[in-house]
C-alpha positions as CSV (number, residue, x, y, z in Angstrom):
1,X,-38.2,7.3,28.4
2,X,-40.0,4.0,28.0
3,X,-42.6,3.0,26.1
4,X,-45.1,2.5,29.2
5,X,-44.4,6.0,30.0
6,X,-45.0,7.3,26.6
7,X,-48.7,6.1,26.6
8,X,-49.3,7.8,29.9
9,X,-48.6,11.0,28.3
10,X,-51.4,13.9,26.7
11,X,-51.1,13.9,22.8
12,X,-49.4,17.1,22.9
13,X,-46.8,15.8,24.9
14,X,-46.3,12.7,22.5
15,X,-46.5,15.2,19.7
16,X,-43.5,17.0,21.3
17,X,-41.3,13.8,22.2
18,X,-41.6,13.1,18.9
19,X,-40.9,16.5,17.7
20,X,-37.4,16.8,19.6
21,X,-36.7,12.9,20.0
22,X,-38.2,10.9,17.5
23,X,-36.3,10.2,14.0
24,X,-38.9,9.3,10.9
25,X,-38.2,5.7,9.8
26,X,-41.0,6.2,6.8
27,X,-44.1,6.6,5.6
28,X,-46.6,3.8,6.9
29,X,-49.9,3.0,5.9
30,X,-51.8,1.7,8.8
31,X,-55.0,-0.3,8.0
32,X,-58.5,0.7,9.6
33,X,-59.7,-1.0,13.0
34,X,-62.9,-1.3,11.0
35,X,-61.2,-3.1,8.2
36,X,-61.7,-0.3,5.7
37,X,-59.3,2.2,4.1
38,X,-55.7,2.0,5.1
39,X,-55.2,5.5,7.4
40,X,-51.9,7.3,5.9
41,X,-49.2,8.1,8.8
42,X,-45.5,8.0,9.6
43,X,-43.0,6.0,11.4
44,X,-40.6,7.5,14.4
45,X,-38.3,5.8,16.0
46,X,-38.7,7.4,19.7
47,X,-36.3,6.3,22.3
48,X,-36.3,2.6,22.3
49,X,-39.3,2.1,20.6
50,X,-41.1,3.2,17.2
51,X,-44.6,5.1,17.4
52,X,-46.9,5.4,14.2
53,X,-48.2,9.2,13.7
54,X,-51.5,9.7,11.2
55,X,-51.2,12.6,8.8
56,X,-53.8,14.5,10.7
57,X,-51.8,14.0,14.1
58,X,-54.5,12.3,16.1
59,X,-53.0,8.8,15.9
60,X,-50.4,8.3,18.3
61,X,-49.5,4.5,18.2
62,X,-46.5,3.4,20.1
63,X,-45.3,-0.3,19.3
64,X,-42.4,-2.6,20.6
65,X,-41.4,-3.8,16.9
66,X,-41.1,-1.7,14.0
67,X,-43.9,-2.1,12.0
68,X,-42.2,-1.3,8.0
69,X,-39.6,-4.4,8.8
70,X,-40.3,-7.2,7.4
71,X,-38.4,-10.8,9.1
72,X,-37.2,-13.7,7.0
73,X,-37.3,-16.9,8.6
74,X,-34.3,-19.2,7.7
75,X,-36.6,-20.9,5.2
76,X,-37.0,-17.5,3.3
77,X,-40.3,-17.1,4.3
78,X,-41.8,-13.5,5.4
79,X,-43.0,-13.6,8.9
């Protein structure tokens, strides 16, 4: 399954790939769109991609890059 598929399904059907395909990477704390509190969740990696799932299960957030990875630049820098 791709990721474009993925988003085209119901949550229940995202709630069940991730059930029977998705492997937890970690916990994930995913700040607010309103720039508030940071909304408590899990990482899956699904497929070939990872998807963020809220404690309450009403999140579904599918993403190309894994969001609890942080790069190092040849300088040493975070990216």
């Amino acid at each position: 399954m791709t990721i474009d598929h993925f988003k085209t399904l119901t949550l229940s059907e995202k709630l069940n790939e991730i059930k029977y395909h998705g492997n937890i990477v970690g916990p994930y704390d995913r700040s607010n769109e309103e720039g508030g509190a940071k909304v408590p969740g899990d990482i899956y990696e699904v497929h070939d991609f990872w998807v963020y799932l809220s404690e309450d299960e009403q999140t579904v957030i599918p993403s190309r890059r894994c969001p609890t990875i942080k790069v190092i630049d040849e300088g040493g820098d975070k990216k």
